[in-house]
C-alpha positions, 0 to 999 in steps of 0.5 A, a space after each residue: 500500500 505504501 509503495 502503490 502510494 509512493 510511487 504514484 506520488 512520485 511518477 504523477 508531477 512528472 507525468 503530468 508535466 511531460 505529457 501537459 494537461 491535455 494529454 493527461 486528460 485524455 489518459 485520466 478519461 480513458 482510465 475512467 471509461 475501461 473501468 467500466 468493462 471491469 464491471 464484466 466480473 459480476 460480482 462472481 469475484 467477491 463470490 469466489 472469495 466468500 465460497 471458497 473460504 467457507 470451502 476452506 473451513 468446511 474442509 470440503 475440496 471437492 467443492 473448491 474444485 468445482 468452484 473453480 471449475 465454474 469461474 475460469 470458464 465463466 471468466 474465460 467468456 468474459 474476457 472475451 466478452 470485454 474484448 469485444 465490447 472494448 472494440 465497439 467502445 473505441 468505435 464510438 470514442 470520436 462520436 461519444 466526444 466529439 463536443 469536449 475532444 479535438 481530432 487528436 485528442 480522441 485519436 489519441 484516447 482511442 489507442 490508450 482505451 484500445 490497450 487498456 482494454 486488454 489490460 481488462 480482459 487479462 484481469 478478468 480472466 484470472 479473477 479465480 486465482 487472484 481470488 483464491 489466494 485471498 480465500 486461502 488467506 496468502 496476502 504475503 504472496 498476493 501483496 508481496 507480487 504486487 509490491 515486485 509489480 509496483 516497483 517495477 511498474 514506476 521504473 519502466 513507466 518512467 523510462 517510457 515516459 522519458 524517452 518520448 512514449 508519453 500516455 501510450 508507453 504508461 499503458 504499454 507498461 501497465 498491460 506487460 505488468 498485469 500479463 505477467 504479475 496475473 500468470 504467476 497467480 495462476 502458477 501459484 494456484 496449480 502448483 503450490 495450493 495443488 487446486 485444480 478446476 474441476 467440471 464433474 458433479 457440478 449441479 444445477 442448484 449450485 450454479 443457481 446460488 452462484 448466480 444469486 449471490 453474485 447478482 447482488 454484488 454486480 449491483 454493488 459494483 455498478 454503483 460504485 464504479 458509477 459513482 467513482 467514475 461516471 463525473 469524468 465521462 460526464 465532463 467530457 461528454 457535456 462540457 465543451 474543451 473538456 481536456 483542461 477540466 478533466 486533467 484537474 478532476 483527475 488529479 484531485 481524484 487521483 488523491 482520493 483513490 490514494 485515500 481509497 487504497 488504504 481503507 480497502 488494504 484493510 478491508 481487502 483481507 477481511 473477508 475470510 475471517 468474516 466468513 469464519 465467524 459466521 459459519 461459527 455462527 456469530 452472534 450480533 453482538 459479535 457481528 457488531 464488536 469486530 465493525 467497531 474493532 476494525 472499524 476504529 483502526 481504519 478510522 483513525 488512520 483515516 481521519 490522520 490522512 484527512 486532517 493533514 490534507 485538510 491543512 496542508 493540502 492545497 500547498 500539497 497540491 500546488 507544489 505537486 501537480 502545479 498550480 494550474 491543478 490547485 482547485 484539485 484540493 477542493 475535488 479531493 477534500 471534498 470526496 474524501 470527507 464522504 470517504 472516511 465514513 464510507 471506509 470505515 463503515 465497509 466491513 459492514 457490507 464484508 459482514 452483509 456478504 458473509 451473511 448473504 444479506 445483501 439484497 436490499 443494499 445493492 437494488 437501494 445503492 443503485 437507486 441512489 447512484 442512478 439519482 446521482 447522476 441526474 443531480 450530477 449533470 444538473 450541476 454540471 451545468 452550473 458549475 463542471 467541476 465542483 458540481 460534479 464534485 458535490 454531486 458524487 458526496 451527497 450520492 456518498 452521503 446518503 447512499 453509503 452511509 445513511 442507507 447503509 446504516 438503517 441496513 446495518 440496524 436491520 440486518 446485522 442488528 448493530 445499535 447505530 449510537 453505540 457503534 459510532 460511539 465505539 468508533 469515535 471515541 478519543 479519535 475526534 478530539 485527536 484529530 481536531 487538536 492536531 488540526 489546531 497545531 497545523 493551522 496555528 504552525 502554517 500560519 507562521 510559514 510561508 508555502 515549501 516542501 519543507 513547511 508541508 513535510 514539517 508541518 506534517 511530522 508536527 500534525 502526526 506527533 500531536 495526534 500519536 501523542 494525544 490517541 495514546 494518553 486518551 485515544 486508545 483503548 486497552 486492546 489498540 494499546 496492546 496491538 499497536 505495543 506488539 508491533 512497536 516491540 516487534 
């Protein structure tokens, strides 16, 4: 997680800067529009997951096989599927925007969303076995090839990009990386964990839960991809010169997503303990004390990140990206206040899944979304960037959050008073003292690297010191002493 946000971090000033704001544009509109086709999964993933891991306790083999049998042909078509649709989507690319894209731009957006499309079908094609390992359980395998994969990722992308290849060579680079990263996943599986497909035996009523399960989740998805990416394709379909917009859009949700990959590193790896407690058949009480266990580690992380990019984020953004992206500071403070609730609260959908309860969640989610994007291109109108901003938090708000919680009440049982007291406590006052020291310290000082990196250090020693006199409880005390030992 670390090095995924590092490297980024480092590889992005410098893409924007060669490839200029149009250019990188174009690249953020294509990435928004392929992950589209990752919607192809069907939620059939997130099934492999939660099936194979409750195979895994029964200690029924045959089953996983049989599992795994099912997924690789269904994955099979739909990597095919992907391709196909890819084609037709670079077809209709020049027409769909014309209005916000010059000839050259959407010449160019055709070839980026022509290889990433089959970046897409490559990784829609092994989700079993991505998705097995997380079942089993073998996260030093699974994050220990992405962290080979990242580093090489940045060196590569960084020479395409130095020797002239531009957004083209950034996406070359991605595809060899994916190809190569996804066979060892397959190898790993065959070879290691000795777990074959298997197309005997398979019975129709076992395909029909598959199918009702996943269903569900596809739904989820869709909502998610939606509300993730659906403000760039609507920016540059309505907004005419679109380009310059987009490429600020995409900076600040290029934050957003950093944000996002560390709430999902924890929630990620979640999912078979889950699984295990409730085929142990948990109680809610139970249920409800591991939201509020796992849930304030991820808060109060969040909510760090959060208060330090709420002072010093608009400098952060300024000296990385230019200042001709600062408005980007607004996109991601934004979304990433929607985002630290939502966050925290997704162990919750981990526990819904687990308990094949998530039928209500997904048709309510896609009711708000689909409302999202009518409010979205309403306010486009008024203003493109931050109404497209606005629209995607109250979609988040309400949709996430408070949707998810009469969810949470119904279906889990949890009492929403003690279970945001539990996940608050000690944590606010925290993050509220060390934003007073950080506004106080950078009022004193003028913009630089060096009053970002110092009010920083300044901002995570005031709040590390306040969680551990009044923050912590007796639990985080003792796990995060273990790991200091260690």
């Amino acid at each position: 997680m670390v090095l995924e946000v590092i490297s980024t971090l480092l590889l992005t000033p410098y893409i924007i800067r060669t490839l200029g704001q149009s250019e990188f544009g174009v690249y953020k509109l294509s990435i928004a529009i392929n992950a589209y086709l990752l919607l192809l999964d069907l939620g059939v993933g997130n099934a492999i997951t939660r099936y194979v891991a409750k195979y895994r306790v029964d200690g029924d083999n045959k089953k996983q096989s049989q599992f795994l049998g099912v997924a690789t042909v269904f994955y099979i078509i739909i990597a095919i599927i992907a391709i196909i649709i890819g084609v037709i989507l670079v077809l209709i690319f020049p027409t769909a925007f014309a209005k916000g894209l010059s000839p050259d731009e959407t010449v160019l957006g055709q070839k980026l969303l022509a290889i990433t499309m089959i970046n897409s079908a490559v990784t829609l094609g092994t989700v079993p076995f991505a998705n097995v390992l997380i079942a089993y359980e073998r996260f030093s395998v699974s994050r220990g090839s992405s962290i080979v994969q990242i580093i090489f990722r940045m060196i590569l992308t960084f020479l395409a990009v130095k020797s002239g290849m531009g957004s083209i060579g950034i996406v070359t680079v991605n595809l060899v990386m994916t190809v190569l990263c996804r066979s060892f996943f397959v190898v790993y599986v065959f070879f290691k964990l000795k777990i074959f497909p298997m197309y005997k035996g398979i019975k129709a009523s076992f395909i029909k839960e598959i199918v009702a399960y996943s269903s569900l989740i596809l739904l989820q998805m869709i909502a998610t991809q939606l509300n993730a990416s659906i403000d760039q394709v609507l920016i540059g379909s309505l907004v005419a010169s679109s380009a310059v917009i987009l490429a600020v859009y995409g900076v600040g949700t290029q934050i957003v997503q950093y944000f996002q990959s560390i709430g999902t590193a924890f929630t990620g790896v979640m999912m078979p303990g889950i699984v295990s407690m409730v085929e142990r058949k948990a109680t809610p009480k139970e249920l409800s004390d591991e939201m509020v266990r796992i849930g304030r580690i991820i808060f109060m992380v969040l909510m760090l990140i959060w208060a330090g990019f709420l002072v010093n984020g608009q400098q952060f953004v300024v000296l990385w990206a230019g200042a001709e992206n600062k408005d980007a500071y607004l996109v991601a403070l934004i979304l990433m206040t929607a985002y630290v609730l939502v966050l925290t609260e997704a162990i919750g959908t981990q526990v819904l899944w687990a308990l094949n309860e998530h039928k209500e969640q997904s048709f309510l989610k896609m009711g708000i979304v689909l409302a999202n994007i009518l409010l979205t291109v309403i306010l486009i109108k008024w203003q493109p960037l931050i109404g497209a901003t606005l629209g995607t938090f109250i979609s988040l708000i309400v949709g996430d959050i408070v949707v998810m919680n009469i969810i949470f009440v119904k279906k889990i049982g949890i009492n929403l008073f003690a279970y945001y007291k539990g996940i608050m406590k000690g944590i606010i006052p925290s993050a509220a003292i060390a934003v007073c020291f950080g506004f106080g310290f950078s009022f004193f000082f003028s913009e630089s690297w060096l009053t970002v990196i110092a009010n920083g250090i300044i901002m995570v020693s005031v709040y590390v010191l306040c969680m551990w006199l009044f923050g912590l409880n007796k639990y985080e005390k003792t796990l995060f002493g273990s790991i200091i030992k260690k």
